[in-house]
C-alpha positions, 0 to 999 in steps of 0.5 A: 505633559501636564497629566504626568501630575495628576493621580486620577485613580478612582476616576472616569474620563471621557475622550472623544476621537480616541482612535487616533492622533491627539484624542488616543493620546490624551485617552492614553495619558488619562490612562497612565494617570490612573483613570478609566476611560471610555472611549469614543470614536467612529472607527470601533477597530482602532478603538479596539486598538486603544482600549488595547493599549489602556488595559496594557497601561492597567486601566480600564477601557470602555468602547463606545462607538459613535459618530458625534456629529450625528444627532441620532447617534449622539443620542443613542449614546447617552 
């Protein structure tokens, strides 16, 4: 993977869908690249699940649970 490269020590990423599927892997190869990464997903016990994994990874996690379609949630969130 092309993050296998990358030293994002001292840097946040955002990953939207980071409950499952690409967007959990791409929050977990962030992670191992050495970045923080917050995390945003509808689903907050699979978040959970995730953030799990990163702090395992020993990066840091932040759970931010949001529906991106909605405007009022979108939002809220900033």
């Amino acid at each position: 993977m092309i993050l296998d490269k990358l030293k994002l020590n001292g840097n946040v990423a955002l990953v939207t869908g980071a409950s499952r599927g690409l967007g959990q892997g791409m929050a977990m190869a962030h992670a191992e690249a050495g970045a923080d990464v917050a995390l945003v997903a509808r689903n907050e016990s699979a978040l959970e699940e995730t953030a799990a994994m990163i702090t395992k990874a020993g990066s840091r996690a932040l759970v931010l649970k949001a529906d991106l379609s909605s405007s009022e949630e979108r939002t809220n969130l900033s």
